[in-house]
BAVOPA-348606 format. One line per 3 residues: number of its first residue (from 1); for each residue x, z, y of N, C-alpha, C. Coordinates in steps of 0.001 Angstrom, whole numbers. Layout:
BEGIN
NUM) X/Z/Y/X/Z/Y/X/Z/Y ~ ...
END
This chain:
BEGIN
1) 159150/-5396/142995/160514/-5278/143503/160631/-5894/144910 ~ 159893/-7203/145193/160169/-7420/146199/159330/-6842/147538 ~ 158398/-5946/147057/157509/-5350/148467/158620/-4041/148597
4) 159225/-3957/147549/160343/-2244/147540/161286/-2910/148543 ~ 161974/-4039/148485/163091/-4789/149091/162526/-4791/150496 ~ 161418/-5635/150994/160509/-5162/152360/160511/-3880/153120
7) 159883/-3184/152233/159702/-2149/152706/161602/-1252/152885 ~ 162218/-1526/152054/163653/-1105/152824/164255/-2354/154182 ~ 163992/-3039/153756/164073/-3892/155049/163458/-3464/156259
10) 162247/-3081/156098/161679/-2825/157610/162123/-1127/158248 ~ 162459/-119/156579/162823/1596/157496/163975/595/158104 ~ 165522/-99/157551/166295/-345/157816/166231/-707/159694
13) 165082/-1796/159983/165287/-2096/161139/164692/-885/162182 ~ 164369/295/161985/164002/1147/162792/165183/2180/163286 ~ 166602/1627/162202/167593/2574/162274/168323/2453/163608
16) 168622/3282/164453/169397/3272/165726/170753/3116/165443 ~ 171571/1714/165196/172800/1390/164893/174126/2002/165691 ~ 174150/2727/166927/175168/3897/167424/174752/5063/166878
19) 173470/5787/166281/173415/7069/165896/173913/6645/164833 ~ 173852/5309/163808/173979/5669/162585/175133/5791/162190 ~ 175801/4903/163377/177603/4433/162845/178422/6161/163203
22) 177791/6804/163918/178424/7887/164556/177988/9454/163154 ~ 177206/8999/162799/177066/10065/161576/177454/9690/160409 ~ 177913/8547/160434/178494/7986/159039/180025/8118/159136
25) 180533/7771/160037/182079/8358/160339/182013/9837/160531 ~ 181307/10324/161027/181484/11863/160857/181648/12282/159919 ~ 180474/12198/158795/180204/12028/157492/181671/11936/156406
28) 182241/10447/156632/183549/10172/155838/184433/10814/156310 ~ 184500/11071/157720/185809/12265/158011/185411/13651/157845 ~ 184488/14010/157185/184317/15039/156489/184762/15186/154900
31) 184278/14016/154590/184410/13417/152999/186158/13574/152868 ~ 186765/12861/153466/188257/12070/153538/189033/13823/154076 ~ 188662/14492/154666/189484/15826/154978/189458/16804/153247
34) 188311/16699/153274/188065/17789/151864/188539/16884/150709 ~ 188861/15722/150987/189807/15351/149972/190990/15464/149730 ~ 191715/15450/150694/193062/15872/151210/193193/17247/150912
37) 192214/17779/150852/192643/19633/150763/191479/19799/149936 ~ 191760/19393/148765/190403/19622/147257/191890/20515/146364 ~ 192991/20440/146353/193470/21858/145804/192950/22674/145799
40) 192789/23081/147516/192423/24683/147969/191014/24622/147918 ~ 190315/23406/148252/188735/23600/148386/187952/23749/147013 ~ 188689/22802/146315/187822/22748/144845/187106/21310/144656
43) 187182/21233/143547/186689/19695/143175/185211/19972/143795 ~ 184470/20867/143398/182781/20917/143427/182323/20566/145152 ~ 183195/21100/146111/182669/21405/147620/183203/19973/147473
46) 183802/18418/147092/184171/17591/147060/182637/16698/146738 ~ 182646/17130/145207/181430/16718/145192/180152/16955/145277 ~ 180200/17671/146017/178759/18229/146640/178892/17825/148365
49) 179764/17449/148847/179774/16676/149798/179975/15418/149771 ~ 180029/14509/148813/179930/13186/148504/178332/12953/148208 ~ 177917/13600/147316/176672/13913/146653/175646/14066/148479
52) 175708/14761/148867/174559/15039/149494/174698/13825/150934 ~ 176034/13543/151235/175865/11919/152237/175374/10804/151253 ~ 175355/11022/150051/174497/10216/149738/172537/9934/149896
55) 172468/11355/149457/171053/11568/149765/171047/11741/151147 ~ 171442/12007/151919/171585/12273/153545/170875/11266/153840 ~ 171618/9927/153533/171952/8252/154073/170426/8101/153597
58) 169917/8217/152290/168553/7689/151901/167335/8508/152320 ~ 167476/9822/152661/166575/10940/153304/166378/10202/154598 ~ 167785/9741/155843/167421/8914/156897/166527/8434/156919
61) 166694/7308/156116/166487/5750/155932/164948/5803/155798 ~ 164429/7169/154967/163081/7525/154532/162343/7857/155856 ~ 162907/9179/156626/162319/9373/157311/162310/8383/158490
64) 163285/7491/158631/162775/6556/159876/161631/5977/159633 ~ 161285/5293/158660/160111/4597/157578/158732/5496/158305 ~ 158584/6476/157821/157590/7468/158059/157581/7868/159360
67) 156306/7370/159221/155865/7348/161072/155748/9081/161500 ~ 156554/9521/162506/156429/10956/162659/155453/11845/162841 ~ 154744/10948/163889/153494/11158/164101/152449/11783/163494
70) 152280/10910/162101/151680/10632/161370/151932/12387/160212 ~ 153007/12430/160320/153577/14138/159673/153139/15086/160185 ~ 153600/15098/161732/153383/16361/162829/152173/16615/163247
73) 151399/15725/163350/149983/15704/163672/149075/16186/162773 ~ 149055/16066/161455/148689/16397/160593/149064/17875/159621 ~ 150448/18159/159787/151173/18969/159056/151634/20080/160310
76) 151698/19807/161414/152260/21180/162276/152230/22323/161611 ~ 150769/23044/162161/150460/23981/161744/150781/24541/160486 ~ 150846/23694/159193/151625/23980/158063/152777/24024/157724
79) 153354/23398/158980/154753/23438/158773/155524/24934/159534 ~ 154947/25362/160816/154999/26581/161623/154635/27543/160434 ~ 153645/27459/159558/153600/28639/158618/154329/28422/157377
82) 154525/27591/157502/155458/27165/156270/157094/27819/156076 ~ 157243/27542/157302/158788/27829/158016/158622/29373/158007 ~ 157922/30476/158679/157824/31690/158121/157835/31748/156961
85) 157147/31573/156016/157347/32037/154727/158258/32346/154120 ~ 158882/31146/154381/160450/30880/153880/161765/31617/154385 ~ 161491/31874/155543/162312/32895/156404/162022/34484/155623
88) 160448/34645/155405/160312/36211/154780/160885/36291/153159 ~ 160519/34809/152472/161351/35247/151196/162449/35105/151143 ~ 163189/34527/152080/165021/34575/152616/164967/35951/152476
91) 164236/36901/153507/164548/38138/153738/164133/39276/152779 ~ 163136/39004/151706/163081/39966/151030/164093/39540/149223 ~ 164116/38543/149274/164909/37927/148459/166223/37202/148121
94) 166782/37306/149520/168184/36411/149973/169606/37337/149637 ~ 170568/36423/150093/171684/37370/150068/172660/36290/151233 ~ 174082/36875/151074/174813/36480/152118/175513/35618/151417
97) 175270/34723/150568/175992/33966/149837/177634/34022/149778 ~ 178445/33034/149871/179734/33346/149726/180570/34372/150655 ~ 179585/34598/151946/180366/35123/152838/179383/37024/152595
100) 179869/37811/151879/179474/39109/151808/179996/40208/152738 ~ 180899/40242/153604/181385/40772/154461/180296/41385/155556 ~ 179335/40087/155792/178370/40357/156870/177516/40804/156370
103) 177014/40662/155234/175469/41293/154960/174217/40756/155369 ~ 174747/39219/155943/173514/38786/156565/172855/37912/155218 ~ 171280/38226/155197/170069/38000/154805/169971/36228/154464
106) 171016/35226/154380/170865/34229/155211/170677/32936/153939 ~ 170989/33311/152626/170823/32525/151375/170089/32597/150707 ~ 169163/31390/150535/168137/31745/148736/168384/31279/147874
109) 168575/31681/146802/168719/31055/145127/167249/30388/144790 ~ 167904/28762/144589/166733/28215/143454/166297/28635/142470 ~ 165491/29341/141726/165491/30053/140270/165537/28769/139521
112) 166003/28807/138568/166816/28475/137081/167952/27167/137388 ~ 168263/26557/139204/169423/25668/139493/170486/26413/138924 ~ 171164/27499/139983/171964/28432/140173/172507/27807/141421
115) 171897/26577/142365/172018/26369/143474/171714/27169/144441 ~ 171893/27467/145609/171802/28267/146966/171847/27084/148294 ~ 170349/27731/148897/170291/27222/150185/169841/28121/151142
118) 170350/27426/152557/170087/28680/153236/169024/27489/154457 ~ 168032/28758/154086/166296/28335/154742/166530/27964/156038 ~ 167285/28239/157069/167177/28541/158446/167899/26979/158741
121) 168140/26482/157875/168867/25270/158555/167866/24235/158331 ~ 166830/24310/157017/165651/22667/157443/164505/23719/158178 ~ 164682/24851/158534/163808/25787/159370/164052/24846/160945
124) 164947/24418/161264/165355/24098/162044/164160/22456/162646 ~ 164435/21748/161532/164081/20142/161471/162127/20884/161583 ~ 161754/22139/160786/160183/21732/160790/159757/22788/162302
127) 161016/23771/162964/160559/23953/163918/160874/23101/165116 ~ 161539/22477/165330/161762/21280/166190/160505/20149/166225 ~ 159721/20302/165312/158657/19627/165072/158054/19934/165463
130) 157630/21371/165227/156243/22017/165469/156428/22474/167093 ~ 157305/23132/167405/157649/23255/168792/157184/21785/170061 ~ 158424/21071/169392/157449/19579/170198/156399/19163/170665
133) 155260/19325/169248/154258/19041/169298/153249/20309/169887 ~ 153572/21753/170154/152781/22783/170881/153208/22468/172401 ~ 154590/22179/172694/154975/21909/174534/153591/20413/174526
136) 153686/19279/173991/153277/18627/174106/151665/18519/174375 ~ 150566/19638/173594/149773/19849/173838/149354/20760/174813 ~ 150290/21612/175463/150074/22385/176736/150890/21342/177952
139) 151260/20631/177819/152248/20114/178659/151382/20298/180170 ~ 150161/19624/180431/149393/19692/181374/149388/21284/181860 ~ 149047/22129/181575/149026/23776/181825/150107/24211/181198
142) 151449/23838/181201/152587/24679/180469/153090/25753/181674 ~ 152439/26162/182604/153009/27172/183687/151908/28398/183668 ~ 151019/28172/182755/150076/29238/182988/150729/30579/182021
145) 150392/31606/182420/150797/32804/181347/150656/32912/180168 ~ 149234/32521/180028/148315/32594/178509/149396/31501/178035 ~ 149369/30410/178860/150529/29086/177608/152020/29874/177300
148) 152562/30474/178610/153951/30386/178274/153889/31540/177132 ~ 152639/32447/177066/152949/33651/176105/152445/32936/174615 ~ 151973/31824/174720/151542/31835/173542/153190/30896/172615
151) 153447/30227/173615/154775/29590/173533/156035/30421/173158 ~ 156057/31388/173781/157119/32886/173054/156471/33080/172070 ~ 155467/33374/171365/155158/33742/170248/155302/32433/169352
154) 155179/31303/169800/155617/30533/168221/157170/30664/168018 ~ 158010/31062/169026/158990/30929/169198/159926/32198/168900 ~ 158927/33211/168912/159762/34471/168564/159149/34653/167048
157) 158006/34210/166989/158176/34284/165398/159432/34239/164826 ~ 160111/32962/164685/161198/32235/164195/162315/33036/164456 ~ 162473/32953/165643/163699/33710/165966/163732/35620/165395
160) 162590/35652/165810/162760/37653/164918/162997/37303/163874 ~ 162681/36272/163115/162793/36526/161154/164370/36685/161520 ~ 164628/35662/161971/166406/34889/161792/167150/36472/162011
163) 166661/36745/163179/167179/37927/163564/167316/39221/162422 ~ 166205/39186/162223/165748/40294/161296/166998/40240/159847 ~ 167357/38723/159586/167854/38728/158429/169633/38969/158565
166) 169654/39685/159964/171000/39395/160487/172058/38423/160881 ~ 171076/37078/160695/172205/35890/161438/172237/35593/162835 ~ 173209/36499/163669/172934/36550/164921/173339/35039/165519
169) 174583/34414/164818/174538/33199/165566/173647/32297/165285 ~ 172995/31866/164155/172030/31200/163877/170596/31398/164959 ~ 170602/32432/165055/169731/32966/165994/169764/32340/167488
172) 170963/32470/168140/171679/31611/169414/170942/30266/168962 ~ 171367/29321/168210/171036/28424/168132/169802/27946/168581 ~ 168782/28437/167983/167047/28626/167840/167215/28759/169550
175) 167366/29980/170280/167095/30122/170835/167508/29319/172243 ~ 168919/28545/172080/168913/27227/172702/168223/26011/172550 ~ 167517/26320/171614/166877/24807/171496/165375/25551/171847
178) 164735/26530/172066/163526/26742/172781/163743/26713/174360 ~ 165178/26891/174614/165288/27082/176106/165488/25615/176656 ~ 165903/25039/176326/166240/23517/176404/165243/22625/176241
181) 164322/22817/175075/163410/21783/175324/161811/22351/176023 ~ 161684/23877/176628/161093/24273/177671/161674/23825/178909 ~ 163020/23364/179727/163534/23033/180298/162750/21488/180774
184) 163229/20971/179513/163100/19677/179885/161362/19254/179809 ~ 160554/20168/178656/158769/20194/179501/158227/20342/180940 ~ 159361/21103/181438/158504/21810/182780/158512/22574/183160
187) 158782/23806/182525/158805/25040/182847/159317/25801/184178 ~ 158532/26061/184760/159506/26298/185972/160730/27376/186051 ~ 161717/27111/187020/162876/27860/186691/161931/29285/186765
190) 161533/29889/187793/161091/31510/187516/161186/32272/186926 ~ 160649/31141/185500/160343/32124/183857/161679/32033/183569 ~ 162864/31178/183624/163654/31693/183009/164490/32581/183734
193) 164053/32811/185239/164908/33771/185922/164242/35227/185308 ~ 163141/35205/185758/162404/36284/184779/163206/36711/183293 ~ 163221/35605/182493/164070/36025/181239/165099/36301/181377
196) 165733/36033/182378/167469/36301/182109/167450/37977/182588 ~ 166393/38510/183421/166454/40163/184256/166552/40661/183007 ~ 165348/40173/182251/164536/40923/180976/166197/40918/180048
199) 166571/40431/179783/167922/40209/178663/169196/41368/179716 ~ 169298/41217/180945/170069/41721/181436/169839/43618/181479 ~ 168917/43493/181612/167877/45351/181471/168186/45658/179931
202) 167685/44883/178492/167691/45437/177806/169235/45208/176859 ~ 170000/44462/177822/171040/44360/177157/172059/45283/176414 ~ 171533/46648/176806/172562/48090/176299/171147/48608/174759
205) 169956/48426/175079/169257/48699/173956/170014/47361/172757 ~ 169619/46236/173030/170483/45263/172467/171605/45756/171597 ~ 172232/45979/172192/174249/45958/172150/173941/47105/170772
208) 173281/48149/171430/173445/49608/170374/173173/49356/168635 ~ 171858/48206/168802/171395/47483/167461/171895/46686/166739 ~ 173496/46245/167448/173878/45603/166644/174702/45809/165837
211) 175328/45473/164564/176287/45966/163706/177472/46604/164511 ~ 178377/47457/163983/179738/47249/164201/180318/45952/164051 ~ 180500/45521/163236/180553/44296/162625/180519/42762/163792
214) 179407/43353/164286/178772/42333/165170/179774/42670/166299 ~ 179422/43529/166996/180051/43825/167627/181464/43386/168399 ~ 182275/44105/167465/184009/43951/166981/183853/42107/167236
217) 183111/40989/166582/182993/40116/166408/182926/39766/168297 ~ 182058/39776/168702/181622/39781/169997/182897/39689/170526 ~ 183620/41199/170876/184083/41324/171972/185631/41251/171897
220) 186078/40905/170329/187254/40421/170375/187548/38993/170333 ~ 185862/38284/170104/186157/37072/170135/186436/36572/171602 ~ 186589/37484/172616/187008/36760/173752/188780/36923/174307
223) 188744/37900/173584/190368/38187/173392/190939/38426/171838 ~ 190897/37302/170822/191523/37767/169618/192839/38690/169457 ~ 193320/38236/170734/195181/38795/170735/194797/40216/170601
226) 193653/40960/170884/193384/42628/171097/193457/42867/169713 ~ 193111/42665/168820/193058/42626/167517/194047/41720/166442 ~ 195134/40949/166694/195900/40002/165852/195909/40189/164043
229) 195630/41465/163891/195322/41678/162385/194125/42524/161548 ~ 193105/41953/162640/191883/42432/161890/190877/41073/162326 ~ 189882/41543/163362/189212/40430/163422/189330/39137/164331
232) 190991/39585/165201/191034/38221/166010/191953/37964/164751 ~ 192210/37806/163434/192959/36965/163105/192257/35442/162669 ~ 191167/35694/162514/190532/34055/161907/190787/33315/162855
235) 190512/33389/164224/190468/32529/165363/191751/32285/166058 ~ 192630/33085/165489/194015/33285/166214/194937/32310/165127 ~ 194371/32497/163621/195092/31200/162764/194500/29699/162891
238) 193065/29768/163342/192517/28604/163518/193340/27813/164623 ~ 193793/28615/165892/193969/28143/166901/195474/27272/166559 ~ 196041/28062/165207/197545/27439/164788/197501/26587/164155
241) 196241/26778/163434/196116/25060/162321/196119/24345/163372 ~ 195677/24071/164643/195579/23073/165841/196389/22832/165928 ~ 197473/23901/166439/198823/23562/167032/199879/22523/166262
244) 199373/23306/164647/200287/22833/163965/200325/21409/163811 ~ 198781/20622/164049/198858/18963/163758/199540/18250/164374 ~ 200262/18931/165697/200334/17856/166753/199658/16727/167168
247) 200302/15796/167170/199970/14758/167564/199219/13187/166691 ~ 199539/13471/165941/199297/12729/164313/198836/13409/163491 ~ 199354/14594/163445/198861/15752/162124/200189/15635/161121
250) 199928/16675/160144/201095/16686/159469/200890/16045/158085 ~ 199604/15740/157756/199071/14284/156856/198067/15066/155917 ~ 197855/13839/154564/196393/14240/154793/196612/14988/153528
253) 197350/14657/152559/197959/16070/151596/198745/17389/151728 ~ 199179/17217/152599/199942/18302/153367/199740/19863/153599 ~ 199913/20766/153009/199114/21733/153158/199826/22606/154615
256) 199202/23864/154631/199549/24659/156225/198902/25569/156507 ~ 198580/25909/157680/197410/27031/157905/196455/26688/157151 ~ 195603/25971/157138/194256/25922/156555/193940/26073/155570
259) 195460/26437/154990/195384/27292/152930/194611/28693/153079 ~ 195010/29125/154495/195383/30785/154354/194331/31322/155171 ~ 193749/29673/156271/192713/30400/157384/191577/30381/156319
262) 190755/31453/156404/189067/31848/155765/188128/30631/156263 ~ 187275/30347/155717/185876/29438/156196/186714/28148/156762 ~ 188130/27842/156265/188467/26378/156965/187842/24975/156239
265) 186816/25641/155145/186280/24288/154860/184608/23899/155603 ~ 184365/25326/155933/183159/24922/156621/183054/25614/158131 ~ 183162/26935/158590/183221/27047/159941/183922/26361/160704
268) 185340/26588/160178/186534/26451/160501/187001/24692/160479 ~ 186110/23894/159780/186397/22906/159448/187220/21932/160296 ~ 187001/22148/161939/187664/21209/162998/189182/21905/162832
271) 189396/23016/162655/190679/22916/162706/191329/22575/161445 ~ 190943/22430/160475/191333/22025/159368/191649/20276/159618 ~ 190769/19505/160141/191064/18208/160627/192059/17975/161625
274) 191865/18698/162477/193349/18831/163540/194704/19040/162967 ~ 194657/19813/161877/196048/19844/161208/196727/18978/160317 ~ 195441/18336/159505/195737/17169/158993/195708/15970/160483
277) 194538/15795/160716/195226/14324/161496/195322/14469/162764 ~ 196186/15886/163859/196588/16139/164954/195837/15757/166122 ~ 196287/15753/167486/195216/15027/168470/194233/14160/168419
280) 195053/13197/167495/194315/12008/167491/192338/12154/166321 ~ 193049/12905/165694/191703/12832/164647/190664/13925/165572 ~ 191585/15107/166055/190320/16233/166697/189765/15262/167892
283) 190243/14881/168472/189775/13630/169756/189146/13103/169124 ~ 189368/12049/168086/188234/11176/167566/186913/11872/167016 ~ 186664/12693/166666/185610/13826/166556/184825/14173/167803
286) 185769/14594/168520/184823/14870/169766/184200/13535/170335 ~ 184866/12594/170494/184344/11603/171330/183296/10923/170548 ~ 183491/11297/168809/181920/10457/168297/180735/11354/168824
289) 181263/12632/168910/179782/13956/168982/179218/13592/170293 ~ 180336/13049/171090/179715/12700/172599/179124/11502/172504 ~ 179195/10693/172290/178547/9160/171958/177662/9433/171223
292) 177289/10428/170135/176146/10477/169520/175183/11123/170530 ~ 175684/12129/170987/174510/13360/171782/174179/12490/173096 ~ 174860/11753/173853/174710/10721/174918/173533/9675/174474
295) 173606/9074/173010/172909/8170/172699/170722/8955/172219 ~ 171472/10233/171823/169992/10929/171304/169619/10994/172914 ~ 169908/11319/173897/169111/11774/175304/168918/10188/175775
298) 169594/9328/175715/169359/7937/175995/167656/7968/175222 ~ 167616/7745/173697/166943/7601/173565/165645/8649/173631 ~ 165813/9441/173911/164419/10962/174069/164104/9987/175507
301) 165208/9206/176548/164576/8959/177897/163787/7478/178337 ~ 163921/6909/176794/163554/5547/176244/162105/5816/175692 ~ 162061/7093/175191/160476/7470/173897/159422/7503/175035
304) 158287/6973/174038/157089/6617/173901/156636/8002/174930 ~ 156090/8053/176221/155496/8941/177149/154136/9898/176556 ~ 153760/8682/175553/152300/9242/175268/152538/10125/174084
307) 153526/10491/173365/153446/11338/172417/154444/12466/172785 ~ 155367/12971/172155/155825/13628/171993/157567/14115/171126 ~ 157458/12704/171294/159277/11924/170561/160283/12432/171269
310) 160286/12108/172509/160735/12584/173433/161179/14202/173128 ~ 160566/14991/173212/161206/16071/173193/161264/16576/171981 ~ 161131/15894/170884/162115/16277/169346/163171/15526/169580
313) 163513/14523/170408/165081/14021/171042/165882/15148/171842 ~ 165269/15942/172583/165810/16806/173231/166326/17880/172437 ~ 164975/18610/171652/165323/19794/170792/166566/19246/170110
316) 167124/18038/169259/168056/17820/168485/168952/17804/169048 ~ 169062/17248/170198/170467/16609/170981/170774/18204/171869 ~ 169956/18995/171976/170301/19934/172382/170663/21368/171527
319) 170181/21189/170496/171189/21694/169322/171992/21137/168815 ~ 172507/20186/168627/174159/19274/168680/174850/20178/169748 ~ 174825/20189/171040/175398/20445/172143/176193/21347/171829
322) 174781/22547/171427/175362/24072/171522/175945/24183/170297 ~ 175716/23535/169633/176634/24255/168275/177714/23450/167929 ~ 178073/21775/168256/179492/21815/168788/180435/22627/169627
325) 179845/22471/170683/180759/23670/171700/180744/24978/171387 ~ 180007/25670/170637/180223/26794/169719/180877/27271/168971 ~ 181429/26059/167613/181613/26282/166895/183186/25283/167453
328) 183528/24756/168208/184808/23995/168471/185385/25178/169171 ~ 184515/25859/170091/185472/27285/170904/185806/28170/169995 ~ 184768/28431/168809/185604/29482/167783/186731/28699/167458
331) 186764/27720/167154/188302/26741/166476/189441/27491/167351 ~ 188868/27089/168772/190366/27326/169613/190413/28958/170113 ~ 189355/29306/169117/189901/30933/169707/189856/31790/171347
334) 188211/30915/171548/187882/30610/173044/186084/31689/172517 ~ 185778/31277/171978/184229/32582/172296/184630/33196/170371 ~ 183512/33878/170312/183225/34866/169553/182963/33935/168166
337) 183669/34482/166990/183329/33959/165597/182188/34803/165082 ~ 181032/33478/165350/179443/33740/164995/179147/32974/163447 ~ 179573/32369/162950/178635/31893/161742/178465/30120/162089
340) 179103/29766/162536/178292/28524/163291/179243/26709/162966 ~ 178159/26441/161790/178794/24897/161362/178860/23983/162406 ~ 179957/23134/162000/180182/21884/162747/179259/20835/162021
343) 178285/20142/162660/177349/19244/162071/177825/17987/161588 ~ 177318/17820/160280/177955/16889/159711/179713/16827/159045 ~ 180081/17767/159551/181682/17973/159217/182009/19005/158623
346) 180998/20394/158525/181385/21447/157520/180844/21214/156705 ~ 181628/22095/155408/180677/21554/153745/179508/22435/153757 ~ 178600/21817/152877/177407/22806/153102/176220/22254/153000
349) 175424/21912/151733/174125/21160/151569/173008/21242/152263 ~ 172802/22293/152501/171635/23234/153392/172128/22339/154580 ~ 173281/22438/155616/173250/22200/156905/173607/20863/156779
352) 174398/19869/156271/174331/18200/156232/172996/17603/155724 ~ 172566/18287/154977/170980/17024/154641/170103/17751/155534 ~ 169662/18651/156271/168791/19561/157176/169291/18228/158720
355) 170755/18137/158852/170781/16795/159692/170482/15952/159560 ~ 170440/15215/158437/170519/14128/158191/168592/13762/158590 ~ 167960/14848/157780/166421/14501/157961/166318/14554/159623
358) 166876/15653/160698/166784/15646/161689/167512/14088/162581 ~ 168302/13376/161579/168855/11572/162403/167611/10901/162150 ~ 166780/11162/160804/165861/10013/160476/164718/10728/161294
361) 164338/11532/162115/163476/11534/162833/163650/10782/164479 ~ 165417/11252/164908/165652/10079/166007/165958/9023/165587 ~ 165853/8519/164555/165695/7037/164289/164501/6291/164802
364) 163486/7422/163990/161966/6982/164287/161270/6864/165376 ~ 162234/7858/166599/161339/8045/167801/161635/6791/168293 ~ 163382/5969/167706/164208/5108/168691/162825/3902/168186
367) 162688/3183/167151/161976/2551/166795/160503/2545/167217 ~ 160087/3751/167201/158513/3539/168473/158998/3613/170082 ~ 160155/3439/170681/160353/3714/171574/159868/2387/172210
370) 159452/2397/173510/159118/1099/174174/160010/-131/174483 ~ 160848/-136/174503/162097/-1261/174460/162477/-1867/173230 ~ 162222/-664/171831/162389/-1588/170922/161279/-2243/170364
373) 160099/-1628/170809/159034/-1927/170270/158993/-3739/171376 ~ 159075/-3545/172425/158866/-4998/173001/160087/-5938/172501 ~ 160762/-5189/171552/162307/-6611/171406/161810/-7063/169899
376) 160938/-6098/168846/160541/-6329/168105/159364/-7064/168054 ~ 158344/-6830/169055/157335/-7806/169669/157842/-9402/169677 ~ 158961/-9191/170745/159495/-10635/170666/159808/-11448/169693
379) 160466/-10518/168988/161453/-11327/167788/160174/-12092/167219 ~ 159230/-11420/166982/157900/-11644/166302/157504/-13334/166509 ~ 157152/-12961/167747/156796/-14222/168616/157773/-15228/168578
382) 158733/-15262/168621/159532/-16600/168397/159778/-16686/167035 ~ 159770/-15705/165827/159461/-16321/164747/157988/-17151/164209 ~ 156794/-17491/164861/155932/-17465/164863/155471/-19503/165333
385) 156563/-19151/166514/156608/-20664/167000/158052/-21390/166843 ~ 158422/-20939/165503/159832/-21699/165020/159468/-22868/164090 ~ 160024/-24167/164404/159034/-25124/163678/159612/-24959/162257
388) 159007/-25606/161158/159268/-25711/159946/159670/-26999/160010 ~ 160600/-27267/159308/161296/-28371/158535/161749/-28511/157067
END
């Protein structure tokens, strides 16, 4: 018992105390909203979001413990094929779970749970891994052709499955976090001027392939008012649950739009908080997401040079970015309603513990990082020459 007590003592001190306080309030103001509105949500999305910040909190705590290194180095390659697999039996075996409208490919059933998860979200945590660790081993030659093509191919692997299974925003995602943490390797701008011609040329082959569905989605999400009773209405009631909180909100039992708006417990979820606790609660949201994503690039600019921490800080903090501001502009009825959770704040097992393992990896980088490693050095040393009495 007492080497178990140690050994939680020591993941404990590797934990980055602003990431942690900032996902744990996220966390309870996720918890504390779906309580307030467990009429309409249902006891189960209650406790299945109590339930999984629990395991969230101890999944952390684990992976800070576990040296990353020690995973990625060893497991990449299994994890890059691993992550396909799982994407192809999504796709020959999946369905669109609660949301059937779209048809997207995007849920798997546990056989004999009757649980559902959807692959593409810890797809996320083992390609952020594996990605890392391939920039990291070309880093020296990351401008040559042979690298950057071999670099699209780990990368379009992933992204064609996603694609393939019809989750176009999920897809966005992926594909900001390959552009972002090629960014921050090296890459010279060129290639991505190069990519943007290539996207701009085939953008009408593009467009033709995509659903109606998709579509309609697209291009009314920039004007819902064109549509007020078909598909700009989700984003056009979201934008009223906002209005409606004012300034305080109209409280935390209180019901309102967010009976009547679709996906307000998990797309939709920020405006569901805005209506209950008005300016003040949607502000307090944003400003933790900024203090968190500020603190992950702090620390990616703190990590260890010689490995590769560093830019699994980037890949994360740069999928935070995009899929806050993604999924907060669908709220206000500002871009296109894609599919796209608020982290940590929509319900949803698959996408809160898929974070949570992705905090206990910037825990781990913060803890080998060189500043804490020399404050932990220290501490060492003056416990060492503390006299006994």
């Amino acid at each position: 018992m007492e080497k178990l007590w140690n050994t939680v003592k020591e993941a404990i001190k590797n934990i980055d105390p602003v990431l942690f306080s900032c996902a744990t309030l996220l966390s309870i103001i996720s918890i504390v909203t779906v309580f307030g509105a467990v009429d309409n949500f249902g006891m189960s999305k209650l406790r299945m979001q109590v339930f999984i910040f629990i395991v969230g909190l101890f999944v952390t705590v684990l992976f800070a413990y576990i040296d990353y290194r020690v995973i990625v180095d060893k497991l990449w390659i299994w994890m890059l094929v691993g992550s396909a697999v799982l994407l192809i039996l999504t796709l020959v075996f999946g369905s669109s779970g609660e949301s059937r409208e779209t048809a997207n490919k995007s849920w798997l059933a546990i056989p004999g749970t009757g649980l559902m998860i959807q692959p593409s979200e810890f797809v996320k945590f083992a390609f952020i891994c594996t990605f890392s660790k391939h920039l990291f081993t070309v880093q020296d030659h990351i401008n040559k052709p042979l690298t950057v093509l071999l670099l699209a191919a780990h990368a379009g692997l992933i992204v064609g499955l996603i694609l393939m299974s019809g989750d176009l925003g999920v897809a966005l995602i992926y594909l900001a976090i390959v552009a972002i943490m090629l960014f921050c390797a090296g890459l010279h701008p060129l290639y991505f001027l190069g990519l943007a011609l290539v996207i701009v040329l085939l953008f009408p082959y593009l467009w033709e392939h995509l659903s109606s569905y998709q579509q309609q989605r697209i291009i009314i999400g920039f004007n819902p008012e064109s549509d007020p009773l078909g598909y700009g209405m989700q984003p056009l009631m979201s934008r009223d649950a906002i209005a409606a909180g004012g300034f305080i909100g109209v409280g935390l039992f209180t019901g309102g739009y967010y009976e009547i708006l679709p996906a307000s417990h998990t797309d939709f979820i920020y405006a569901t908080v805005c209506e209950k606790f008005g300016f003040l609660g949607g502000a307090l949201v944003i400003i933790l997401f900024m203090v968190m994503v500020v603190r992950i690039f702090m620390i990616a600019r703190a990590a260890d040079r010689s490995d590769y921490g560093g830019l699994i800080c980037v890949g994360i903090g740069g999928m935070l970015v995009v899929q806050i501001l993604l999924n907060i502009g669908m709220c206000f009825a500002m871009l296109p309603v894609i599919g796209i959770t608020l982290p940590l704040l929509s319900c949803g097992g698959s996408s809160m513990l898929a974070t949570f393992m992705m905090f206990g990896l910037l825990h781990n980088v913060y803890s080998h990082s060189d500043g804490v490693r020399r404050s932990l050095e220290l501490k060492q040393l003056r416990s060492q020459f503390q006299p006994d009495f």
